[in-house]
C-alpha positions in Angstrom: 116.0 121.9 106.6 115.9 118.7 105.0 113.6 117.7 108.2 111.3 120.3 107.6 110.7 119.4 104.0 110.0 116.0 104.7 107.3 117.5 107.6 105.7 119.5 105.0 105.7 116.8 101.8 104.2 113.9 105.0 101.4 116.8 105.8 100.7 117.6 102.3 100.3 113.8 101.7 97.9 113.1 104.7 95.5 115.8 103.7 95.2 115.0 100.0 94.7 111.6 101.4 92.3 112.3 103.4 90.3 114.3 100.6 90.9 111.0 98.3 89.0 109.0 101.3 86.1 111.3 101.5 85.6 111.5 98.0 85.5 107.6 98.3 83.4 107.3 100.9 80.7 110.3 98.9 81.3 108.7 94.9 81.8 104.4 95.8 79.1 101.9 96.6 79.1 100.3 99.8 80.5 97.1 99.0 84.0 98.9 97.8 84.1 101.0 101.0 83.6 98.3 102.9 87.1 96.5 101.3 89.2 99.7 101.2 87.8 100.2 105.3 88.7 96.4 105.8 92.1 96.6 104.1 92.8 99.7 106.4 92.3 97.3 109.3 94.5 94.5 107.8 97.0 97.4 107.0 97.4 98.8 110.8 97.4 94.9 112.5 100.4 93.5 109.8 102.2 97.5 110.6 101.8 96.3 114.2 103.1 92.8 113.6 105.9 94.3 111.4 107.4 96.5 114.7 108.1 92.7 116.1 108.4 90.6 112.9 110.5 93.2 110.9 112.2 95.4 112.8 112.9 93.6 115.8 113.3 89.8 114.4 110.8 88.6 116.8 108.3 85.6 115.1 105.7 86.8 116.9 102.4 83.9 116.2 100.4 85.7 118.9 98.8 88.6 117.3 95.4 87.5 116.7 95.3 86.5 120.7 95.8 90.1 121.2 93.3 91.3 118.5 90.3 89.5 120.1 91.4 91.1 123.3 90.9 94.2 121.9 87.5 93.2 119.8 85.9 91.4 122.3 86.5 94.1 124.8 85.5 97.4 122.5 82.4 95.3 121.6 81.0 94.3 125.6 81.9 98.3 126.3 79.7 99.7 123.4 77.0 97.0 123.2 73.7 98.8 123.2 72.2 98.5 126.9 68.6 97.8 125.6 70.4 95.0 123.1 71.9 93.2 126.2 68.6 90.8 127.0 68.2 89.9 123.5 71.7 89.5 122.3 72.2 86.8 125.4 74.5 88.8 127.0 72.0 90.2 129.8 74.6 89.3 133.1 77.8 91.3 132.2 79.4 92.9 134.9 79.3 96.4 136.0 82.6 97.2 135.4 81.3 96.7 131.4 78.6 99.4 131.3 76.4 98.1 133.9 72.4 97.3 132.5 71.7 100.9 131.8 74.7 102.5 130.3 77.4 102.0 126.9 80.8 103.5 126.3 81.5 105.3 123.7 83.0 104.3 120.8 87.1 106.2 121.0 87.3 105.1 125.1 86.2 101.4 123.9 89.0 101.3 121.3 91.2 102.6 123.8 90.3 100.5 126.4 90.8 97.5 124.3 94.2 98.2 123.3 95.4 98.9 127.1 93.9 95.6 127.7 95.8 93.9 124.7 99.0 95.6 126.2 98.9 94.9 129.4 98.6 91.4 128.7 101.6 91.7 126.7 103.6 92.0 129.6 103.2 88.6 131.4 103.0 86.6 128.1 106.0 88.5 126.9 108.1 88.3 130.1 108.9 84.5 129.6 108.6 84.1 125.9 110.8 87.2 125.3 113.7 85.0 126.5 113.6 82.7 124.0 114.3 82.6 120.7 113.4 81.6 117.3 111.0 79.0 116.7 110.7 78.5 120.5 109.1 82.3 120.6 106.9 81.6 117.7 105.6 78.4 119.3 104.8 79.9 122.5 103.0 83.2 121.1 101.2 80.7 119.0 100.1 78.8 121.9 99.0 82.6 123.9 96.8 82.7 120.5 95.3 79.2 121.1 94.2 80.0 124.5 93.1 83.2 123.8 90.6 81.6 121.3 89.9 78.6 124.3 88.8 80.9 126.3 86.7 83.1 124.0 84.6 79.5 122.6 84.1 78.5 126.1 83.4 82.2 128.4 79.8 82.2 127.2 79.0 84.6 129.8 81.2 87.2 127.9 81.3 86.1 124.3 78.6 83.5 123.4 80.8 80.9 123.5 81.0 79.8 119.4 78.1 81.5 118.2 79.9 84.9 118.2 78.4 87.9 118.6 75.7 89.8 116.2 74.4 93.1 115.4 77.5 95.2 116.7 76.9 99.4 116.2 78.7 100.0 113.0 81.1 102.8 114.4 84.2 102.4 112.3 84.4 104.0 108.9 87.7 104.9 106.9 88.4 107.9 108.6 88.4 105.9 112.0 90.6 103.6 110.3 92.8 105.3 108.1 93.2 107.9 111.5 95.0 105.4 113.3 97.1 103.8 110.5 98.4 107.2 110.4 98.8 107.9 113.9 100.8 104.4 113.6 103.1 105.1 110.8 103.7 108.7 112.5 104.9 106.8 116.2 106.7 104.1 114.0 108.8 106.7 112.2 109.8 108.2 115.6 110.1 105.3 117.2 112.9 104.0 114.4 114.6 107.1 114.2 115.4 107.2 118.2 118.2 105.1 120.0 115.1 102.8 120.9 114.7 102.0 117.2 118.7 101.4 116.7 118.8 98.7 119.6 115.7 96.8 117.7 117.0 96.4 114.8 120.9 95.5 116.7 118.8 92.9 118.1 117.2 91.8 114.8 120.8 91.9 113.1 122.7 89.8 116.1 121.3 89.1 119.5 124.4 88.5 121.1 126.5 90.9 120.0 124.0 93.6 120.5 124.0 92.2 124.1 127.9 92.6 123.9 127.2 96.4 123.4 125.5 97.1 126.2 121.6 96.3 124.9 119.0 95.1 127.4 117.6 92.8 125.3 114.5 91.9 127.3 113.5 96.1 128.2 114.1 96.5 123.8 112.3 93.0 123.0 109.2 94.5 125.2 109.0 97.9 124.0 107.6 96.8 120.8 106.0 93.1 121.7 103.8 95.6 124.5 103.5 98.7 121.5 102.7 96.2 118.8 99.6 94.4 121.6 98.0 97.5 121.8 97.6 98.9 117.8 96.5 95.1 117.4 94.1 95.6 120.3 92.6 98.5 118.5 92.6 96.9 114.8 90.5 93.7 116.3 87.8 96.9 117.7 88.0 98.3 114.0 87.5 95.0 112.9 84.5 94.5 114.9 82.9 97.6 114.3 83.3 97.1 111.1 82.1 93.4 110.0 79.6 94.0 113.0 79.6 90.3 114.2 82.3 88.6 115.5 83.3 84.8 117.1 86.8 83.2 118.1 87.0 81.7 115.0 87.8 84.8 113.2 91.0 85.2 115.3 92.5 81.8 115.1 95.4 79.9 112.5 93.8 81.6 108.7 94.4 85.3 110.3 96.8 84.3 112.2 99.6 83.0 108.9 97.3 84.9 106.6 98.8 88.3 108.1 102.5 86.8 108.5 102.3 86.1 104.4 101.0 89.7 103.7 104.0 90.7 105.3 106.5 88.3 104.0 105.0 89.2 100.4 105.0 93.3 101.2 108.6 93.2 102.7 109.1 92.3 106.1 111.2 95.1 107.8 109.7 97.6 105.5 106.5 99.6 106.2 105.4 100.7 102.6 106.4 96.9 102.4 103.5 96.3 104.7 101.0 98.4 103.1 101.5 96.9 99.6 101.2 93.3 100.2 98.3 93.5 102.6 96.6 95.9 100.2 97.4 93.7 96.9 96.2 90.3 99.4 93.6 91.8 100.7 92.2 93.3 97.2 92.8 89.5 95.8 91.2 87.7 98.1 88.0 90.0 97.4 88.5 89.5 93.3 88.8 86.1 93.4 85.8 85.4 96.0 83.5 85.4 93.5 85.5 82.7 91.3 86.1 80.2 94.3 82.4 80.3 94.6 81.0 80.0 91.4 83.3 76.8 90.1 83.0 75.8 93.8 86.7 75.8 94.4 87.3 76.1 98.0 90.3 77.1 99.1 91.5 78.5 95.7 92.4 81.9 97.6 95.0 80.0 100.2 96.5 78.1 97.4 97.2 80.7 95.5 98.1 82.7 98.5 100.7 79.9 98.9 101.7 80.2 95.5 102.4 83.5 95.6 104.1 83.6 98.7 106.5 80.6 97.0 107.5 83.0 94.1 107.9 86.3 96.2 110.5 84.0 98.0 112.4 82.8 94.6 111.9 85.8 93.4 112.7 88.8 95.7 113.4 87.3 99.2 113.1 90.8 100.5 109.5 91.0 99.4 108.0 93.3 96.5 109.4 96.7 97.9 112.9 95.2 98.0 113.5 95.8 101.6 113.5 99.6 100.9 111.2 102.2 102.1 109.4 103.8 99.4 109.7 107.5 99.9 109.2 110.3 98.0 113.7 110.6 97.7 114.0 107.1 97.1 111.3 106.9 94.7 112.8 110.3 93.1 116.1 108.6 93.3 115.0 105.2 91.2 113.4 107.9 88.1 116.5 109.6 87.7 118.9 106.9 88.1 116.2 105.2 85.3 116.3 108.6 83.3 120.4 108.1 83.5 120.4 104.5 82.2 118.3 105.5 79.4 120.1 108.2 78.4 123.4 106.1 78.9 121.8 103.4 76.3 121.0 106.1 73.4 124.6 107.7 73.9 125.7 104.2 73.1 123.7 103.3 70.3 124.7 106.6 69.1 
């Protein structure tokens, strides 16, 4: 029964907000679309990161690797045919539309994230057995010769130039669409014995393995699941900004992504969504600021900043390493209503 209920209040959420993003997209100007689409993005690639990082204690660096994968490839599949020539990408294999035909827009996405997963594996087979800071460094590294390769394949990506004029295909209901599809296989996922052994590994390694825990088959399950939603955010993402070079997946997206987290609540996913929305919005306010007193790199310092105080302050990020649901909020009013009533008895 209980079940049900939270069925219904989850559906009755996702269609009022859906009806919220529509009236967005009709009543604001481009501009703020444009940030509430990119936060989206952000939102579903730290989510992703959060399945490794949070839940199964994995400091996974590699994430950006895997969200070029997935932008690069959703971008050669829908390039525009009769674009190809001028765009210096007239010699791209068959197997990538061929000179006369595009994919669309969902198998592209799709595609990209497959791509991004299935490269999971072989990284993940030998860096899933070790731990710590020695994982970290060697997803980082995957990251670093993901990017290589991107700057130098000119063939495929124009080297450091990037590539321009992409279709604009994603909008917020592409976006916010997957970010709930995410949340939906999250909440599953957590709630099944799979979900148990992650976080047994995040709590102890060994004596999860001393309870019978394959910790390489429950380390993979979510390095190869998180791969493939960051596959499809780097397609989102390029769909969305509409140009793209290795650049933007390298070191600043990289730790800028690992902070929202840190600052959200790491383990959390309303945790997620609230520091990479309040980040994300920051950055944008403050843009104009840095540029017009011409100091650069104000956003990362006070990125740093904040990420300093978040750790004196609440080491379990802003949502306190809680999930903010409709009980637990319910739960903090009335426990809040108690103490205030407690007070005026007392004063009384």
């Amino acid at each position: 029964m209980k079940l049900n209920r939270s069925i219904f209040r989850g559906l009755i959420a996702v269609v009022i907000f859906f009806i919220l993003l529509w009236v967005a997209q009709q009543s604001l100007n481009k501009y703020v679309v444009f940030i509430i689409d990119l936060i989206g993005v952000y939102i579903l690639m730290v989510l992703s990161l959060n399945l490794t990082n949070g839940y199964t204690g994995l400091f996974n660096l590699g994430h950006a690797g895997f969200m070029a994968v997935g932008a690069y490839t959703s971008v050669l599949l829908t390039f525009p045919a009769a674009a190809r020539k001028f765009a210096a990408l007239p010699y791209l294999p068959s197997w990538l539309g061929g000179p006369n035909y595009q994919w669309p827009f969902l198998p592209a996405l799709l595609m990209g994230g497959i791509l991004a997963a299935i490269l999971a594996i072989p990284v993940g087979i030998p860096a899933l057995r070790l731990r710590g800071h020695y994982f970290a460094v060697m997803t980082l590294g995957f990251m670093v010769i993901v990017e290589t390769i991107a700057i130098n394949a000119r063939g495929l990506t124009r080297g450091a130039l990037g590539i321009n004029a992409i279709p604009t295909y994603t909008n917020l209901f592409w976006t916010y669409g997957w970010v709930i599809i995410f949340l939906y296989i999250n909440i599953m996922l957590m709630r099944s014995s799979y979900g148990r052994a992650m976080l047994a590994i995040r709590e102890d390694e060994i004596a999860a393995q001393a309870m019978g825990v394959n910790l390489t088959k429950y380390k993979m399950i979510p390095f190869v699941l998180s791969a493939f939603f960051q596959g499809i955010a780097g397609g989102l993402f390029a769909h969305l900004t509409t140009n793209i070079s290795p650049y933007d997946f390298s070191f600043d997206l990289t730790f800028t992504t690992v902070i929202m987290l840190i600052v959200g609540g790491s383990g959390t996913m309303t945790g997620a969504i609230l520091g990479t929305s309040i980040l994300t919005a920051l950055s944008f306010a403050l843009k104009p600021i840095e540029e017009g007193l011409r100091l650069y790199g104000l956003i990362e310092l006070i990125y740093s900043a904040l990420l300093i105080l978040v750790m004196i302050k609440w080491p379990l990020g802003m949502s306190g390493g809680n999930e903010w649901t409709f009980d637990y909020i319910a739960r903090k009013l009335r426990l809040k209503k108690e103490d205030r009533i407690e007070a005026v008895s007392l004063e009384t």
